[in-house]
C-alpha positions in Angstrom: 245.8 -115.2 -15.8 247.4 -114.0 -18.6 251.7 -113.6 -19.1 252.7 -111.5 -22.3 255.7 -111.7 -23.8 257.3 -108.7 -25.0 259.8 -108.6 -27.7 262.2 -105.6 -29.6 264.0 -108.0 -32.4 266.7 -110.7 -31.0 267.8 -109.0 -28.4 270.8 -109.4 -25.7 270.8 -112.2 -23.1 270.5 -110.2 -20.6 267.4 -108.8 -21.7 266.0 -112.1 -22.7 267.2 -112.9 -19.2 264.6 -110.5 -17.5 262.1 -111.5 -19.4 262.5 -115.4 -18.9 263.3 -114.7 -15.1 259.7 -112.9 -14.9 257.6 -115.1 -17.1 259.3 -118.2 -15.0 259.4 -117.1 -11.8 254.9 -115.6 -12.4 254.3 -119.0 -13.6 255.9 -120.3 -10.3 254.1 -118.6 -8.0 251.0 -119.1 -9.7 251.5 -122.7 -9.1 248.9 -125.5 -9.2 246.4 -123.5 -7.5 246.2 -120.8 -9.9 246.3 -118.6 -7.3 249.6 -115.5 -7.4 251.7 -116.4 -3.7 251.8 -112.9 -2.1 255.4 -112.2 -1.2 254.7 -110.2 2.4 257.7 -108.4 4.2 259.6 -109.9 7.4 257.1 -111.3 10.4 255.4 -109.0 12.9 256.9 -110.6 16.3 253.2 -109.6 17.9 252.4 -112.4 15.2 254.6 -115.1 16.5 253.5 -117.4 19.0 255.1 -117.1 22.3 257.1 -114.6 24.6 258.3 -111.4 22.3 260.9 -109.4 24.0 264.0 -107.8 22.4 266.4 -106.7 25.8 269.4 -104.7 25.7 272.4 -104.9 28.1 270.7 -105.3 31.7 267.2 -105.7 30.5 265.9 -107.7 33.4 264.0 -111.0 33.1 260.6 -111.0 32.0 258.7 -112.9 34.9 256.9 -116.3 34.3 253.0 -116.0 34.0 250.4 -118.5 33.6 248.1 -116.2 31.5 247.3 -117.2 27.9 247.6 -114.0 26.7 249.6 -110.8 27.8 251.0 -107.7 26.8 253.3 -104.9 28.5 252.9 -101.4 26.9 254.2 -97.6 26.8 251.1 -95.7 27.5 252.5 -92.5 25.6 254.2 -93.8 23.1 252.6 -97.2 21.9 255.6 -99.5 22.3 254.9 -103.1 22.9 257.5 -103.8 25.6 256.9 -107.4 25.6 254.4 -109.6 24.9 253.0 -113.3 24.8 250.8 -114.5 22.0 249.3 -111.4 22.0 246.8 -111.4 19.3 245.5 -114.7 20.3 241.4 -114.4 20.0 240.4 -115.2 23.6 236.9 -114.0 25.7 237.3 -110.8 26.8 234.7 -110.4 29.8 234.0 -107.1 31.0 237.0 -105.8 29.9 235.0 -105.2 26.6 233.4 -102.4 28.6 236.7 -100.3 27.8 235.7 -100.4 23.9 231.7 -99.7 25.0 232.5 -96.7 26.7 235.1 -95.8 24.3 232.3 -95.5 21.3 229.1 -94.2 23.3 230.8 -91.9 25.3 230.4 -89.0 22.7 227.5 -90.2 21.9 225.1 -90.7 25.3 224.2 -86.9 25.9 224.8 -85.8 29.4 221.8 -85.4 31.8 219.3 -87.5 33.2 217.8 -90.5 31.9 214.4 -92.6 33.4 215.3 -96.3 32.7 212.5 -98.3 31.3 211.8 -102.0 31.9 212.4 -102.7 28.3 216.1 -101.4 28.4 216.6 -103.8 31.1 215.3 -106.4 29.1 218.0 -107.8 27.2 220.3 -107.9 30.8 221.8 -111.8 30.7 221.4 -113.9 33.3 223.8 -114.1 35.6 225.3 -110.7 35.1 227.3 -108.3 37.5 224.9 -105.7 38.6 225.0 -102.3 40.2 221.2 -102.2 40.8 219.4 -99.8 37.7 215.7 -99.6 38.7 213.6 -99.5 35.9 211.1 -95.8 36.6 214.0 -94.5 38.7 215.8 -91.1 37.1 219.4 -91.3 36.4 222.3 -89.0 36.1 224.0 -90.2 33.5 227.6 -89.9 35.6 226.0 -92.7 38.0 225.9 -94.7 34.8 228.7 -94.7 34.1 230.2 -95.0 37.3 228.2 -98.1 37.3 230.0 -99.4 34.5 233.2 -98.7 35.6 233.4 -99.4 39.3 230.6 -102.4 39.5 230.3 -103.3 35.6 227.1 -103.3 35.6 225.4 -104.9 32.5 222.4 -103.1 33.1 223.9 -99.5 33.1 225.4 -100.8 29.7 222.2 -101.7 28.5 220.4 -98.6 29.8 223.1 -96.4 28.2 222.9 -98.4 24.8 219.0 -97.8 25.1 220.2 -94.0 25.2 222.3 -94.1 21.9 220.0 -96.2 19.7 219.8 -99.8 21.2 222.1 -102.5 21.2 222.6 -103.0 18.0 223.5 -99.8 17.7 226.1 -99.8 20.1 227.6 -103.2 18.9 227.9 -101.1 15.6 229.6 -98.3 16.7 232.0 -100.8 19.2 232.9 -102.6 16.1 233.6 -99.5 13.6 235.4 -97.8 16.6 237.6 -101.0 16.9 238.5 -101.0 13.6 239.4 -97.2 13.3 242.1 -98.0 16.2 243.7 -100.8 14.3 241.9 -103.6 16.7 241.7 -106.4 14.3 241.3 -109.1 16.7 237.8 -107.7 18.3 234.1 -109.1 17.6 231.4 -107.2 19.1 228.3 -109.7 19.9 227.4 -108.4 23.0 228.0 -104.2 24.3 229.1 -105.2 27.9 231.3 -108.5 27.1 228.9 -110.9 28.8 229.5 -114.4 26.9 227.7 -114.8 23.5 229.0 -117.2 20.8 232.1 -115.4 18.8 232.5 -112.3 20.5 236.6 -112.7 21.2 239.3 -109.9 21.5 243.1 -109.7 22.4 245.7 -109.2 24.6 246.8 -106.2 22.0 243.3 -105.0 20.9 242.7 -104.7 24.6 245.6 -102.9 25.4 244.9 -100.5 22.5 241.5 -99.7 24.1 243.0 -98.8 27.1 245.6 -96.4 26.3 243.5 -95.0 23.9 240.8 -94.2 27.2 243.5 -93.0 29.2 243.3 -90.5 26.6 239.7 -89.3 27.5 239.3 -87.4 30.5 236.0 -88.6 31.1 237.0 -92.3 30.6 240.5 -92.0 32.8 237.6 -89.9 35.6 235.6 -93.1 35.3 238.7 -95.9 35.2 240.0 -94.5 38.1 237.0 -93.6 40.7 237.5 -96.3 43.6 234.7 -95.5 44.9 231.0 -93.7 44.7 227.3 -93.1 45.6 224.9 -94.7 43.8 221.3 -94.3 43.6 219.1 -98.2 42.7 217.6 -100.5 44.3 216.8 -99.4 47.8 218.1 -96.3 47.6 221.7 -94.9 47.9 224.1 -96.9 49.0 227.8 -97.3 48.2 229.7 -98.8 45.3 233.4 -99.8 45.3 235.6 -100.5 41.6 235.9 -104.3 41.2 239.4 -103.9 40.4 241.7 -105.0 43.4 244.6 -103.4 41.8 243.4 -100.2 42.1 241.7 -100.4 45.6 243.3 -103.4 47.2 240.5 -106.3 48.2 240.4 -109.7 49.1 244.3 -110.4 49.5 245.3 -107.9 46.8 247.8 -104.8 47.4 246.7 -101.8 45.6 249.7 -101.2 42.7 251.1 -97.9 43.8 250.4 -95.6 41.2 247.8 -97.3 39.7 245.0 -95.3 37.2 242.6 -98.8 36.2 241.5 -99.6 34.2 239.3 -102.9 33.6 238.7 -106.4 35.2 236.0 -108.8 34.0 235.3 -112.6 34.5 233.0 -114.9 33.1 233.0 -119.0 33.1 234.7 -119.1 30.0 236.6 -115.7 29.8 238.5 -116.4 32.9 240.0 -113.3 34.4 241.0 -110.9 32.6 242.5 -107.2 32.9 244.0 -104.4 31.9 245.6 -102.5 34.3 247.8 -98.9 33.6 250.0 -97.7 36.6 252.1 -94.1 36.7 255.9 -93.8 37.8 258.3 -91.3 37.0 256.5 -90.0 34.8 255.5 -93.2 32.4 252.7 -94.7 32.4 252.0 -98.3 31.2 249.3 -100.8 30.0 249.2 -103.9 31.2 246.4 -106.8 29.5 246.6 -110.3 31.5 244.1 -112.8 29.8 243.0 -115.9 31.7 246.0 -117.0 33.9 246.1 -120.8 34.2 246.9 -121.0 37.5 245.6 -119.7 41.3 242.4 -118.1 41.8 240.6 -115.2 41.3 243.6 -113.1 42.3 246.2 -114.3 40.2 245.0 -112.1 37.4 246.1 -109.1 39.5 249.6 -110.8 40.8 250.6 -111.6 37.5 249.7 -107.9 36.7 251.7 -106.6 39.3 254.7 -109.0 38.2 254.3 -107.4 34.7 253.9 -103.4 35.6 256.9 -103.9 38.0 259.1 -105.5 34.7 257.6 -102.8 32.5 259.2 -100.0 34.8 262.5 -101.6 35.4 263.0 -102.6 31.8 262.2 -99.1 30.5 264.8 -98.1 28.5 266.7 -101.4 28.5 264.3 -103.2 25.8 263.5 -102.4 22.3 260.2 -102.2 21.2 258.7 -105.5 19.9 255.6 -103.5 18.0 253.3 -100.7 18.3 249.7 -100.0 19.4 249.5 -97.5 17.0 246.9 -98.3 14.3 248.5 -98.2 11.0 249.4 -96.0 8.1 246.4 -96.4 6.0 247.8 -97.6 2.2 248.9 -94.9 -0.2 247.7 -94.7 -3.9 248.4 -97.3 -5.9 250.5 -95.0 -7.8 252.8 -94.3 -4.5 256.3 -95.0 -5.5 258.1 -97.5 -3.4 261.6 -98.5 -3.8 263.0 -101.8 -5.1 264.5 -104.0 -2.7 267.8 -105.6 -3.0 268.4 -108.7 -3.9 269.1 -109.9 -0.4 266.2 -108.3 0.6 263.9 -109.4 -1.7 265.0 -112.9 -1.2 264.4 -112.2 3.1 261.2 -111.1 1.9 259.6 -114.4 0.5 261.6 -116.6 3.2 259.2 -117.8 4.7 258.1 -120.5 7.7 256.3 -123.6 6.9 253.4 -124.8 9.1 255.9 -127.0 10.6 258.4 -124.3 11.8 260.9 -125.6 8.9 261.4 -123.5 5.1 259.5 -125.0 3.0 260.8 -125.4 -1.1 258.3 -123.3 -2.3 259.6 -120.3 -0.4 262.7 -121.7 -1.0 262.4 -121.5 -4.9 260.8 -118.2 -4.7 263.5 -116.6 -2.7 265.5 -117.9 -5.8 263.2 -116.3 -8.2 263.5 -112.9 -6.5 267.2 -112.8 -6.5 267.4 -113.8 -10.0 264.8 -110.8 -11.0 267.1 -108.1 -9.3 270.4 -109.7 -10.7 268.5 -109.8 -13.9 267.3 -106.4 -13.8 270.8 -104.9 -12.7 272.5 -106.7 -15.8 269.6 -105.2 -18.0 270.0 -102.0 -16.3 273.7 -101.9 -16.6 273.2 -102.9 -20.5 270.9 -99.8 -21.1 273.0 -97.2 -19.1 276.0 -98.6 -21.2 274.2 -97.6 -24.4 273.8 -94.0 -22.7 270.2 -93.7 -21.6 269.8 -92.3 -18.2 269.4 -95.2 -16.1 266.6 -94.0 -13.6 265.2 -95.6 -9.5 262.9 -98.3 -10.4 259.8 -97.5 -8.8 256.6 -99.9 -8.4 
């Protein structure tokens, strides 16, 4: 790296004072590692460990849950209404499904399909079924449905047979993940059954599903409770695996509900997202691996978390956004210079140990001495009668 030091005769102090405060404080935050310390704007809350809630008067409580990861969201607009440790990289299950159908459902064409032995092939041990016979004729609706209601690996495989193979589809999962902002997500496997790295989160999940709600076809899907499906032994019914939206086993169907996921594996746990309609809002709800109950609590805790959402509609202010977002301008885009304050907010940092550590410290110091610096040098030149114009990066 490289610091040039510019000179026009003696000069005043303060313009020997904008030049020493730059050279000093570039040499600082190269520091021993050689490497320039980025200065990054205030925390994302969705970043900080923990619950994340900001509630106005009469906000109610946000209920206790055991899950590891959660997240309570406006289906319309994108606000994160609260949230716990929500882009922690957990298993995601069959709720991976949600980002399968999302990128192959413009892709698998319509019509009928004869599944082949070798598209069943790859089908882990183990997995949830809905009974694809291989040299049996398909509509391509009852695959679907099969996904949906039974998550069925093998109508995931069959259908990533249909657009291009696996591979393809763990492709197109991945790019379609990253075109909605879903950061946290690693495709390994299309229908979420366990395979070493393959994580999501809380927030990529709930992205996924308000961005199928979206889809006719997906929300026709998501919300079918039940259906007619032609495998193994002929026709016989099928019933959607998510307890919310039928009620099974214990579980109270959430009035209003519209899906839209559940999965569980060994070492996913339970997990779900769930979106409900009331008065004309409609959440999304992700509940990853609760710690405590059985196989129900998944939907309990759910339910505890739509029934906040609702009530504190209106009463909390948004802690984030599922929104992907705003791709970078040029690098010529003009952005304007923060205050001192501001700039020394900016590099404020947290040390690993929750306390401020002295390099952030010093570097807030160094960014308040460059804007007093700059407005005594800018206050010089104006003095002299030069138009004293925005500084713009």
């Amino acid at each position: 790296m490289k610091i040039a030091f510019f000179s026009r005769g003696s000069g005043s102090g303060s313009g020997r004072a904008v030049r020493l405060a730059v050279a000093g404080c570039a040499l600082f935050a190269v520091g021993a590692s050689g490497t320039p310390a980025p200065v990054t704007g205030p925390p994302d809350p969705l970043l900080t460990p923990g619950t994340q809630v900001r509630p106005a008067a009469g906000a109610p409580e946000v209920p206790e849950v055991s899950a590891l990861s959660w997240v309570v969201a406006d289906a319309r607009s994108g606000d994160v209404l609260a949230a716990h440790d929500a882009h922690r990289r957990l298993p995601p299950a069959s709720t991976l499904k949600t980002l399968f159908a999302l990128a192959l459902l413009p892709r698998v064409p319509e019509g009928r399909h004869r599944a082949t032995g070798a598209e069943l092939a790859g089908v882990g041990e183990g997995s949830s079924l809905v009974g694809v016979e291989a040299g049996r004729d398909y509509a391509v609706d009852d695959l679907w449905r099969g996904v949906f209601l039974s998550s069925g690996n093998d109508a995931v495989h069959v259908l990533s047979a249909m657009a291009g193979g696996t591979r393809a589809a763990v492709a197109r999962m991945q790019d379609t993940a990253r075109k909605l902002g879903a950061r946290d997500t690693r495709v390994v496997s299309p229908d979420g059954y366990d395979a070493p790295g393959q994580v999501s989160s809380a927030y990529d999940l709930a992205v996924f599903g308000r961005a199928g709600l979206r889809d006719p076809r997906f929300t026709k899907y998501c919300r079918t409770a039940a259906a007619r499906f032609p495998g193994r032994g002929g026709v016989y019914d099928i019933r959607n695996t998510n307890r919310l939206l039928t009620g099974a086993d214990g579980v109270e169907p959430y009035p209003g509900a519209v899906g839209v996921k559940n999965g569980y594996t060994s070492k996913a746990g339970h997990t779900l997202i769930a979106a409900a309609r009331r008065g004309g809002r409609t959440l999304v709800v992700t509940v990853l691996n609760p710690q405590d109950g059985g196989s129900t609590t998944v939907y309990e805790e759910a339910r505890s978390l739509l029934d906040w959402g609702f009530r504190a509609a209106g009463r909390v202010r948004p802690v984030g956004s599922l929104e992907p977002p705003v791709a970078a301008g040029p690098p010529s885009s003009p952005r304007p210079r923060p205050s001192a304050e501001h700039a020394a907010a900016e590099v404020a940092g947290r040390g690993e140990g929750g306390g401020t550590t002295w390099r952030t410290v010093a570097l807030a110091g160094c960014a308040a001495a460059l804007a007093a610096a700059g407005t005594a040098f800018g206050t010089r030149r104006g003095r002299r009668g030069r138009a004293v114009q925005g500084a713009e990066d």
